[in-house]
C-alpha positions as a printed Julia matrix, in Angstrom:
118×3 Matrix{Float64}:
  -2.33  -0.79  26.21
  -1.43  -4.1   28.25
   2.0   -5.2   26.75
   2.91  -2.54  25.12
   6.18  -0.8   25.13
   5.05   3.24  24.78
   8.77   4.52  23.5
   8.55   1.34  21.06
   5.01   2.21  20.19
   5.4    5.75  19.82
   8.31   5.21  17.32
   5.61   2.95  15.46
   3.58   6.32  15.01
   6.67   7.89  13.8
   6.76   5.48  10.68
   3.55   4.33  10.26
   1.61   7.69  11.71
   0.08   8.94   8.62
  -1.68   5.31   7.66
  -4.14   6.01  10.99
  -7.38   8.04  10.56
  -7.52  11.14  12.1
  -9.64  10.36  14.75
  -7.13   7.37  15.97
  -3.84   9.56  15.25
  -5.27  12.77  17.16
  -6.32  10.24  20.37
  -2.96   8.51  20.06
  -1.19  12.38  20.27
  -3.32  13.74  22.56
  -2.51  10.71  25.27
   1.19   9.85  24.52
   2.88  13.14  23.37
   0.24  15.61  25.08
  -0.17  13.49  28.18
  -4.05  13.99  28.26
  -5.84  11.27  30.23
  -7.95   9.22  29.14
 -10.82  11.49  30.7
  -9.59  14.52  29.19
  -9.55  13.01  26.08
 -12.83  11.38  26.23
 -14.28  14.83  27.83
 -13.05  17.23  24.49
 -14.02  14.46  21.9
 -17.02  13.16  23.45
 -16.54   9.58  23.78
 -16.43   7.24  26.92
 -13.4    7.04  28.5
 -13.52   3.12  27.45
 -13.74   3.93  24.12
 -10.65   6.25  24.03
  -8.93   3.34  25.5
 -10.33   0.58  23.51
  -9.09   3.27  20.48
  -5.55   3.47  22.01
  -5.15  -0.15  21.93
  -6.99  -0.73  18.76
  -4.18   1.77  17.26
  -1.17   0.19  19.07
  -2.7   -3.36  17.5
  -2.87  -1.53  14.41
   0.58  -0.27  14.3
   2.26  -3.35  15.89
   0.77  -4.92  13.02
   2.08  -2.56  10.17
   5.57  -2.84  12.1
   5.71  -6.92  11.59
   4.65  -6.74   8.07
   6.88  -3.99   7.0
   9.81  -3.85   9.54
  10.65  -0.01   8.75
  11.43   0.45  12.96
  13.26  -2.92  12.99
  15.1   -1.99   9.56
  16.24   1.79  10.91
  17.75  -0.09  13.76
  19.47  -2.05  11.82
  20.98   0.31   9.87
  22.37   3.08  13.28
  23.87  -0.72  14.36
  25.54  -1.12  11.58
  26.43   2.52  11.16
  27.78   2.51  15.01
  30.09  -0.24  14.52
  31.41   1.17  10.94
  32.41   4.17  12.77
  34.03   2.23  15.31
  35.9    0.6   12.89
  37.31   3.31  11.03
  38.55   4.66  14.36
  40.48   2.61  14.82
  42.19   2.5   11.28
  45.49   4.34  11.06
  44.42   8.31  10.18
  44.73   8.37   6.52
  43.14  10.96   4.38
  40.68   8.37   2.89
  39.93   6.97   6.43
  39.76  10.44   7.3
  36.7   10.46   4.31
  34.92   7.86   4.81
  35.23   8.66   9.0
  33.07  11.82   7.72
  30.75  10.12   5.54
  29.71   7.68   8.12
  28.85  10.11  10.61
  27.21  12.41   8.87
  25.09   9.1    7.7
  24.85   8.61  11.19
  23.38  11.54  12.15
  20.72  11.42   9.42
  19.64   8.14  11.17
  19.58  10.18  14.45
  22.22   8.19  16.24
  24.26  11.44  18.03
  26.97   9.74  19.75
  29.39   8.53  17.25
């Protein structure tokens, strides 16, 4: 996987996980969340290790792809930026019962988009 960020891949598999077959989605687990090597891998699903590898980047291709057409990692982003600086914002708004609100509101949305630290 030459060029390839693995956190920024891996959150690729998040979104677009369940578009893989089975056979590339159970490699791609197996080696980035299991830590199997490449001869492990190859060993239990008997393959060469060069084709596990040439299936690993094959997949990362595959879901670099689906990321620039559909943007879903770029868009969530997007959204915990905007989030972060709308709670940064309201803190610093007078405290006000409706600041108070919307304060609330924006972290809870927040924390649905997995950002902890606001």
């Amino acid at each position: 996987m030459n060029n390839v960020d693995v956190i920024e891949a891996n959150l690729w598999f998040d979104f677009y996980g369940p578009l893989l077959t089975d056979h590339q989605s159970q490699i791609w687990q197996l080696h980035f969340q299991e830590d199997w090597s490449l001869a492990e891998i190859s060993a239990v699903k008997g393959v060469s290790r060069a084709a596990v590898q040439d299936v690993l980047e094959r997949t990362a291709n595959l879901l670099r792809d689906y990321e620039r057409k559909l943007g879903l990692v770029a868009a969530m982003r997007q959204r915990q930026a905007a989030l972060s600086r709308l709670v940064k914002v309201l803190s610093e708004l007078p405290v006000d019962p409706q600041v108070g609100e919307a304060m609330a509101l924006a972290r809870g949305l927040a924390l649905e988009e997995g950002l902890s630290d606001v």
